[in-house]
Every structure is written in structure tokens, then in C-alpha cells.
N, C-alpha and C positions, 0 to 999 in steps of 0.2 A: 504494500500500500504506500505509497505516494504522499509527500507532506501535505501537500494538498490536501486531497480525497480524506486525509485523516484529519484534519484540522476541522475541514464540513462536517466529519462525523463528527466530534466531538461538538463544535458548535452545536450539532441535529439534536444532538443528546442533552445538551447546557438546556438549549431553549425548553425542551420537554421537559426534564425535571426537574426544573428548576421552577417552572410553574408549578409544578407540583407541587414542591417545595414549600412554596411563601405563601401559595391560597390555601394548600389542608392541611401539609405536618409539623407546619412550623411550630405552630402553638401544639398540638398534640406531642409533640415530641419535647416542648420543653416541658406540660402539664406531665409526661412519664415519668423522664431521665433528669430527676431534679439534681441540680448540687447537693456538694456530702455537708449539706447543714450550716451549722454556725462555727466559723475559726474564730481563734482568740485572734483581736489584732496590738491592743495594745492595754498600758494600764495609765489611767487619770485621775486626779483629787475627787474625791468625793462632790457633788452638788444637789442640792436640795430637790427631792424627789428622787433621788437615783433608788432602784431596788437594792437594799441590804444584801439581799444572797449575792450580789455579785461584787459583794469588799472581796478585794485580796487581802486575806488577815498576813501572807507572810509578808507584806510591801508596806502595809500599813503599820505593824510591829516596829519595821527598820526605821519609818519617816515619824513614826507617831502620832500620824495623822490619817483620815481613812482613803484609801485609792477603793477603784472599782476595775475590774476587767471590762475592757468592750472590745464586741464581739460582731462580729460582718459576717454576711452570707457569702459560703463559697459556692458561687455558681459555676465558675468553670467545669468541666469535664472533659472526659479526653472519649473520643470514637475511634473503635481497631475496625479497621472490614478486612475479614480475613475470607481467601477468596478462593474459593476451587479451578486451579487452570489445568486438569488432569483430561484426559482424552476425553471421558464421557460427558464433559461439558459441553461437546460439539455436538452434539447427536439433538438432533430436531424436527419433525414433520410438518409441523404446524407451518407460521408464518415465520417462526425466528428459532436460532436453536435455544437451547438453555443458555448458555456465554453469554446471549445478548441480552434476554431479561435480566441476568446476575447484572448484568454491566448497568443499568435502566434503574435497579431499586438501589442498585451501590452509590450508583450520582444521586437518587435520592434522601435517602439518606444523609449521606455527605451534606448536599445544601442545606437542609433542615440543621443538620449540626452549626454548619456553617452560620446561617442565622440566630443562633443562639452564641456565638462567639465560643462555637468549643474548636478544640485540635481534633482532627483528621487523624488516623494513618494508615495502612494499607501491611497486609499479608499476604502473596500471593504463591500458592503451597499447591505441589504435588504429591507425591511422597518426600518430596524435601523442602524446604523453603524456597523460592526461586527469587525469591524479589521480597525486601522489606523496605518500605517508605516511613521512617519514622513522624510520629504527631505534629503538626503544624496548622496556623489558623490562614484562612484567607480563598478568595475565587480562584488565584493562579495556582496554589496547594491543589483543590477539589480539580483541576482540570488536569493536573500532569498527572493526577489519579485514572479521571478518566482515560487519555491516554493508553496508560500501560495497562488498561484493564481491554481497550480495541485493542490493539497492536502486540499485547506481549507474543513472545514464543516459547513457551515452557520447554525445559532440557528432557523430561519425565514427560510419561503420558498416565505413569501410574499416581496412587492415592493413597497419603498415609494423613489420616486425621490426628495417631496423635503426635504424631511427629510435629506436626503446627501448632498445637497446644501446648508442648512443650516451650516453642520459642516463644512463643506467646508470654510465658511464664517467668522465662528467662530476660526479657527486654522491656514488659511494663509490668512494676515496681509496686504503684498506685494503682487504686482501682480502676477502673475503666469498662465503656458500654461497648462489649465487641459485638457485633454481629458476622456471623460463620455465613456463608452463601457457598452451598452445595448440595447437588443431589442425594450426599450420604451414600452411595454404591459402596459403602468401606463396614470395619470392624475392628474389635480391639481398638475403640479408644473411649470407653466408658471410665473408665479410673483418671485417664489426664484429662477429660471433660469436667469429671466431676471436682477434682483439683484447680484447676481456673475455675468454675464456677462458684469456687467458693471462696474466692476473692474478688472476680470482676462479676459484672450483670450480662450475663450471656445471653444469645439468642440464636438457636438455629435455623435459617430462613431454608427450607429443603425447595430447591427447583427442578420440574420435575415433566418427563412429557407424558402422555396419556398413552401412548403407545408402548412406555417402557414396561406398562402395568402386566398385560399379557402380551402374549407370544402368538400372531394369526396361524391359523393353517394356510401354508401359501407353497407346501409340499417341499420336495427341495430345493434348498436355497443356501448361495454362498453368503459367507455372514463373517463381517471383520471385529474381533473386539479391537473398541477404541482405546483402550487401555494399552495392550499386551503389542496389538497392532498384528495379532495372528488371524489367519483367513482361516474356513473350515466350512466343512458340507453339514449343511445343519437340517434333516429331516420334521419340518415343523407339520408333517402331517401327522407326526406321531405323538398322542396323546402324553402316552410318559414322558416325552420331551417337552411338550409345552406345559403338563405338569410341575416337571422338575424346575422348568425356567420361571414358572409363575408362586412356585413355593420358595426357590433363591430370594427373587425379589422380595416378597412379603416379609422373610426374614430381614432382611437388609431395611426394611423401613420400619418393622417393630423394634429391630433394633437400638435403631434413632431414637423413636418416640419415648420406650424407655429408658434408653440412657441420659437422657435431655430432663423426663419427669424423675428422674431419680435421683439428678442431681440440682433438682430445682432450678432450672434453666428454663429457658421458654422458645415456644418455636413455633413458625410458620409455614406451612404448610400453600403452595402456591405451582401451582398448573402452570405451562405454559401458554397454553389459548383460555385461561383465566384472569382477569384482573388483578393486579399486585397491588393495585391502587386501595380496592378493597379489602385488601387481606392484612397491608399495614395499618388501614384507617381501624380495621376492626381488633387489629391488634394493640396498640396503642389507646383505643376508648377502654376495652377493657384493663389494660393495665394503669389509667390515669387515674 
């Protein structure tokens, strides 16, 4: 792709979510992801009215006279969008693959933070990490995100969830609202899920197409995993084959659901020829 043709895209993408952005989630997203409360910021002389609970008796002991702590909202927060670029993110029948909705609710999100003056930062994981963009505030931040989220080219086509948890783990410090965007096609990563989750406010947004559910009879047919990148004759007229392939799957999303519910995280669930529009709105009323 061409600086050009890329730049439109990103433009294409600004102008859409970013309406998005400032007319529904602005406010819903900061009624959610509130700042961590009240910091202490400083101590001052006593003045008449001031609430008693808030003497500092150890400053007032030294001076002999009464101080008070005051205390300010911290509203900042920091957003991780941590991002699946493994093969099966290409895979799409509809009008777009799955890549392109992640990319779509990732710049949404983003702007919404963005409006609210928090840091940004960006994950983008395979089986390994492939790209980390550390937190930073601003429109030219949210766009070099978009960017590498069109254009990347992942080294892996494979999926290791918790291998991204991990760095996750290792790089922010402070809490923080991550949100995961992936299909979930993985496993074995329910213990470093639940370990980031119980420090940052997690969220797994599963993107997902309607066709990956079941497996048609359409007899035989060559068939590439996008993963592995192996080709292979795949009899889909045979029941115990689109059995076996329809009972993988199920596992692999029960999987998600409870690993996600068991470690008190929360997650979205979003079709590809479904609206994402509605699935944040309704996600976000119920958590505000």
C-alpha cells in the first residue's frame, strides 16, 4: 500500500470514528472508566469550615498549629488496545474481514479516550509481541495507531494470548483500561488473564464471523489454515468432520467466556455483519 492510499485510509477511518466518538462514547466512556479517585495533593493551614477529618495531626504536631490535606480528582487514565494480528484475523465473508472491524472499534475507542485527555497505547501480538507503542495523549498519537493497525505485517501468523499478557504485565506498572480485540481461536491463557485482571480493568472484545460458527457441507474442499499456513483436503461432506470442527470451535469460545467470567473481566461479544456501534453502547450503559 502506497503512502497515499494509506493516508485516505486512515483519514476514511478518522472521519468515521471519530464521529463516533464525540456524538455516543464520549460521555459513556468517561461515565464507565472513571479516574482512580481522590490523590492527596498537598497540605495547608487550617481555615474556618475546613472538615476536621482531614487535619494532618502529624504536620500539625511539628507546626503547632492545625494543616488539612487536600485532595484532587485523579482523572487521568491510561488505554492498552492490545491487538490480534495473527492469520485468523484475515478471514472474512461478509463485507470486511475481522482486521478491519478490530481496526474500526480500536480508533474508536482510542478517540473516546482521546476526549477524555487519557494516554493511548497499542499491543500488537501474535504468538509474540510484534509491535508495542507505549501510552501517549493526542490526535497525531491515535492516528500513527491507526496506521500500524492498516499496514502492519506480523513476523507470526500464529496466537499466543498469554504471551501478550505477560508483557502486558511487565510494561504497565499502574492500573490501566486494556481492551484485548481478538477472535480468541487460542488457549492456555486463563491464569495470565486472570493475573492482569486483577490489576488493570480488562475487557475482551471477541471479533468474530458467522461462518467460522459451523463448517457447510460443500463436499470436498481444499482448505488453508491461516494460522499454520498448511493447505489440506478437507471432506466437509462428512458429518464427523463438520462435527469435530463445530465442537473445536464451541470449545474455543467457552473457553473465552469463562476465562474472562472467572477472572472478573468483561467482554464483548461482536459479529462481523453486526453492529459494534451497539455492542459498545450496550456495553458501556451497563457498566456506567
Amino acid at each position: 500500500m502506497d503512502t497515499k492510499e494509506l493516508l485516505k485510509k486512515v483519514r476514511k477511518i478518522e472521519i468515521k470514528t471519530r464521529r463516533l466518538s464525540d456524538h455516543i462514547f464520549g460521555g459513556e466512556y468517561h461515565s464507565t472508566f472513571k479516574g482512580r479517585g481522590m490523590t492527596f495533593s498537598e497540605v495547608r493551614q487550617y481555615q474556618f469550615g475546613d472538615d476536621v477529618r482531614s487535619i494532618d495531626w502529624n504536620v500539625t504536631a511539628r507546626y503547632n498549629e492545625p494543616y488539612v490535606k487536600v485532595f484532587e480528582e485523579e482523572r487521568e487514565l491510561t488505554m492498552m488496545l492490545m491487538v490480534d494480528v495473527s492469520g485468523s484475523e484475515f478471514f472474512g465473508t461478509e463485507q470486511q474481514f475481522k482486521s478491519e472491524v478490530v481496526t474500526e472499534i480500536a480508533a474508536t475507542l482510542a478517540f473516546s479516550a482521546t476526549q477524555n485527555n487519557d494516554k493511548i497505547g497499542l499491543i500488537l501480538f501474535s504468538d509474540e509481541v510484534e509491535l508495542f507503542i507505549p501510552p501517549k495523549k493526542g490526535r497525531s498519537h491515535v492516528l500513527r495507531i491507526i496506521r500500524e493497525l492498516i499496514e502492519f505485517k506480523p513476523k507470526s501468523k500464529l496466537t499466543n494470548l498469554a504471551e501478550a499478557f505477560k508483557f502486558l504485565r511487565n510494561v504497565m506498572k499502574k492500573k490501566a483500561i486494556v481492551f484485548v480485540l481478538s477472535d480468541f481461536i487460542a488457549d492456555d491463557y486463563k491464569q495470565t488473564l486472570k493475573i492482569s485482571a486483577n490489576k488493570h480493568d480488562v475487557t475482551g472484545i471477541r471479533v468474530y464471523d458467522k461462518h467460522e460458527e459451523t463448517m457447510p457441507n460443500l463436499g470436498m474442499v481444499q482448505m488453508q489454515d491461516e494460522e499454520t499456513g498448511e493447505l489440506m483436503l478437507v471432506n466437509t461432506g462428512s458429518k464427523k468432520v463438520r462435527l469435530n470442527y463445530n465442537n473445536y470451535y464451541k470449545e474455543k469460545v467457552s473457553y473465552y467466556k469463562d476465562s474472562f467470567a472467572k477472572s472478573g473481566a468483561g467482554t464483548i461479544n461482536c459479529r462481523v455483519d453486526e453492529s459494534y456501534v451497539k455492542k459498545l453502547l450496550g456495553y458501556f450503559k451497563r457498566r456506567g
